[in-house]
Structures are given as C-alpha cells and as structure tokens.
C-alpha positions as a printed Julia matrix, in Angstrom:
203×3 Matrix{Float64}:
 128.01   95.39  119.4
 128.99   97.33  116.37
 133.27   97.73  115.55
 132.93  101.38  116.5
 131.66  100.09  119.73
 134.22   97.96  120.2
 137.29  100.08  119.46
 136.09  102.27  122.05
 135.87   99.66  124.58
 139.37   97.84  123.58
 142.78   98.39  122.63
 144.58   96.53  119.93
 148.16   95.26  120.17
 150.81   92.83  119.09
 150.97   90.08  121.45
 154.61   89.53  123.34
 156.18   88.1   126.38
 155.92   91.36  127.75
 152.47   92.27  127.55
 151.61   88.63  128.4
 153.17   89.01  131.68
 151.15   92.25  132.57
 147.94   90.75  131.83
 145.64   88.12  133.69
 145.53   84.88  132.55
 143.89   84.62  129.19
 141.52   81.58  129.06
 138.47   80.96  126.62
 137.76   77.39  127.71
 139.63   75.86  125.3
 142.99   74.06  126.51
 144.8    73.99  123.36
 143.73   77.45  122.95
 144.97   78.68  125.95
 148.04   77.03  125.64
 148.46   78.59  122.18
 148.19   82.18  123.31
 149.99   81.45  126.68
 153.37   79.73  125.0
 153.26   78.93  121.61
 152.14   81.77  119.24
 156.1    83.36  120.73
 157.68   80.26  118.36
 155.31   80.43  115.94
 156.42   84.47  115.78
 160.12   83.52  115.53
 159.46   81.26  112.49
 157.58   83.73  110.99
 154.49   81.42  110.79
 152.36   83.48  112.15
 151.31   86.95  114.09
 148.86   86.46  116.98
 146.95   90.05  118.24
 145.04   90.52  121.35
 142.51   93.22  122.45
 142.42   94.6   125.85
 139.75   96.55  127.79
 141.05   99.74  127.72
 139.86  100.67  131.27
 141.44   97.48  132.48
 144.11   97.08  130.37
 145.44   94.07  132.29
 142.28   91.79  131.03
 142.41   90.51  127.48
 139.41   90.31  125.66
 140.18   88.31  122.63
 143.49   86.9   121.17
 143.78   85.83  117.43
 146.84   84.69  114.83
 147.01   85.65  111.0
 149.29   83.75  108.2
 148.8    83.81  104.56
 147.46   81.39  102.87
 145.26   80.6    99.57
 142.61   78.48   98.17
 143.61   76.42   95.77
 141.35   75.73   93.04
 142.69   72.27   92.0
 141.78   70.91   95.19
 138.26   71.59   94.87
 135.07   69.44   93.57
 133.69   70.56   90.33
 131.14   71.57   92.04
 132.78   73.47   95.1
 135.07   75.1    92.27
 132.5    76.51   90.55
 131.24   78.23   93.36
 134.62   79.98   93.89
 134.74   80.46   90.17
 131.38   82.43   90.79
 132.34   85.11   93.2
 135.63   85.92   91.78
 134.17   86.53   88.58
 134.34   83.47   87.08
 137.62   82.64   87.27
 138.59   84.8    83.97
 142.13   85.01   84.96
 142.36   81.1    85.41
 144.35   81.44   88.33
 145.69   78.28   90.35
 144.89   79.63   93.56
 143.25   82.99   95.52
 144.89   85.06   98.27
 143.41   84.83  101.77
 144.59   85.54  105.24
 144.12   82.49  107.5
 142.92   82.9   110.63
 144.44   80.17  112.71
 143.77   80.88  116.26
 140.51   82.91  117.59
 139.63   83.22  121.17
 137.76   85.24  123.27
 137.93   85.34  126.92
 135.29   83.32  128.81
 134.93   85.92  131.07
 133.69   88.02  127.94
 131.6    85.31  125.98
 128.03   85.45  124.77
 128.69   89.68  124.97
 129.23   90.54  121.26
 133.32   90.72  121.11
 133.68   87.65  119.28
 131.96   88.92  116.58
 133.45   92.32  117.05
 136.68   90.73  116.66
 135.55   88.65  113.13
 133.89   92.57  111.78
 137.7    93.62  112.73
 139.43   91.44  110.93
 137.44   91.64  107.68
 137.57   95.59  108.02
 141.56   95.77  108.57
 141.74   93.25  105.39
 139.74   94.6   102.74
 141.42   98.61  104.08
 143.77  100.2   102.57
 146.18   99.61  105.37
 146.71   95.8   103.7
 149.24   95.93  101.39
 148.72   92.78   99.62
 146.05   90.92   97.73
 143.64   89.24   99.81
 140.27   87.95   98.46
 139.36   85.66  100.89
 139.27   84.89  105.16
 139.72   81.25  105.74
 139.4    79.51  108.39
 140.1    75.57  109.42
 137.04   75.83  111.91
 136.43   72.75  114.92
 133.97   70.61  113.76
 132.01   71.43  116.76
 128.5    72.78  116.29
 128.96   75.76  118.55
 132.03   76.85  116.57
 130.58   75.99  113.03
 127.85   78.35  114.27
 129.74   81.6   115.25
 131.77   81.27  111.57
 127.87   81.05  110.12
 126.51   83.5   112.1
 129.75   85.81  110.74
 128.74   84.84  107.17
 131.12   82.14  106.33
 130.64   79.48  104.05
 132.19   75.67  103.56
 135.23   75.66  101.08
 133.77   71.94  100.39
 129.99   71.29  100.46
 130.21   67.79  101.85
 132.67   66.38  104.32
 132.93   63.49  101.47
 134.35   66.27   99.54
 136.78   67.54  102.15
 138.1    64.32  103.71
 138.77   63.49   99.3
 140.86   66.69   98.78
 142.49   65.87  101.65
 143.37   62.55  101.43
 141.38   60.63  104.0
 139.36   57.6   103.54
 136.08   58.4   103.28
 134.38   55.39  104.77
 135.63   56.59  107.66
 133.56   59.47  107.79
 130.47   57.83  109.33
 132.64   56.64  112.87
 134.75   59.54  113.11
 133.67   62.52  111.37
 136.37   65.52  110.34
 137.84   67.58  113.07
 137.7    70.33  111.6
 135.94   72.14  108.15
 137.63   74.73  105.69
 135.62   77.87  105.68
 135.83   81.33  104.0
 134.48   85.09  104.0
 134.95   86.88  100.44
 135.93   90.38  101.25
 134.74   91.76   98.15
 131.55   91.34   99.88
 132.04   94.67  102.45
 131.95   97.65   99.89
C-alpha cells in the first residue's frame, strides 16, 4: 500500500476523550497496548510526555486503523560502543560537529488494529511518520526515528522490514549502556532493542 493510498483510505487526527468515545474499541492484540491508547496516552498528554495520533477509515470513521505516540528524544553518542558510535558517526557525516547527542522523534507506542493487520497500514503508518518528519511542516531538527522495539521476533521484523537498524549491534552492547548485567543475557534476554531510521535517507 503506498502513503498516497493510504491517505485516501484514512483520516488523521489527534487522539482525545472525545473521539475515543465515538469510535469502536481499538485493539491490536496487545494488552498493554490497548490499554495505552484506551486510558493512558490522556495523562501522558497532560504531562506533556507525549502526543498519541490515530487514523480512521474515512468511510467508517468510527473504526480506527492505527494509533501511535511521538516524544522527543536523542541518541546519545557517549552511550554507544566504539563500534556502534562509529556507525552513527558514519551517516551523520562523521560526526564533524562533535556533537553529544542527535535529534530524533521517538516513537513510543505503534498499533494497528487487528482487524486491519497483515493489510499494508502498518507500514503505511511507519512511510507516514518518516514523511511528516523529514517535511517541512517539522519545525525542529530531527535526524533520526527511534524506536525501543519488543524483543519479539515478529516486531523486530516489521521495524526491519521498514528499514530500521539496531542502535547497539549486540544485546551485550545494549544491556552495558544500559546498565544490566550481562551474564544475564543468556536466561533472560532484553525486552526490548533500541532501533533507528535516519531521515536523511528519504530525499
């Protein structure tokens, strides 16, 4: 499904306790999820932590398609590898400005309805979000999407499949950074992995 495609199909909105209440029930099969977009994202909006979107089928405007929340955030180069910062280094041309950290957007919510899944939107939705950030309708600096993705192979493949890339290459790296004991790794593995998108990528 190409954005164009999908714009025509949906309608894009703010989410509030208003349009919540004329919509059906939004569930993508994920509890937490679900609770998120049903309760949560409204305190998360008063704190200022966050904006969560939704997309609705614009012949049925009472059926959300996909619901998603945006915060700032940056990656910060200190916390990296040698190795993981060079590759950072790499695509933001080397790091010539020796800057501490990069702008990003954080995408800490995505879901898509199940009753939509395996259709395209999903994807539609990522395409979206990369277009409206690297437009000129953002008004700040953004280099980078980032996302703290479920370690879950399904999930780690829709980020892939939407070109993202580990922040760290190993989970060694990543559970390091973030200050978890490493021999841990091999009972419990990390919940979830940092990923990105650089938006200087779409021209």
């Amino acid at each position: 499904m190409t954005l164009a495609d999908f714009l025509n199909r949906c309608s894009f909105a703010r989410l509030s306790s208003e349009l919540l209440q004329s919509c059906n029930p939004f569930k993508c099969g994920n509890e937490d999820l679900d609770e998120f977009f049903r309760e949560d994202f409204r305190l998360y909006g008063e704190k200022l932590l966050g904006k969560t979107y939704v997309f609705r089928l614009r012949e049925r405007p009472e059926s959300i398609v996909a619901a998603f929340t945006i915060s700032n955030d940056s990656i910060r180069i200190k916390q990296l590898a040698p190795e993981d910062k060079a590759k950072i280094e790499y695509v933001t041309e080397n790091g010539e400005k020796n800057l501490r950290r990069y702008p990003g957007v954080l995408v800490g919510r995505l879901g898509t309805n199940i009753e939509f899944a395996k259709q395209g939107f999903g994807s539609a939705v990522m395409d979206f979000i990369k277009a409206w950030f690297r437009s000129d309708e953002n008004k700040t600096g953004c280099r980078f999407i980032i996302v703290d993705a479920i370690n879950k192979p399904e999930v780690i493949h829709y980020y892939q499949k939407n070109n993202f890339k580990f922040l760290y290459s190993s989970e060694i790296n990543e559970a390091r950074a973030l200050g978890i004991n490493v021999k841990m790794l091999g009972e419990k593995p990390l919940h979830t992995r940092l990923m990105y998108f650089d938006l200087i990528d779409i021209k």
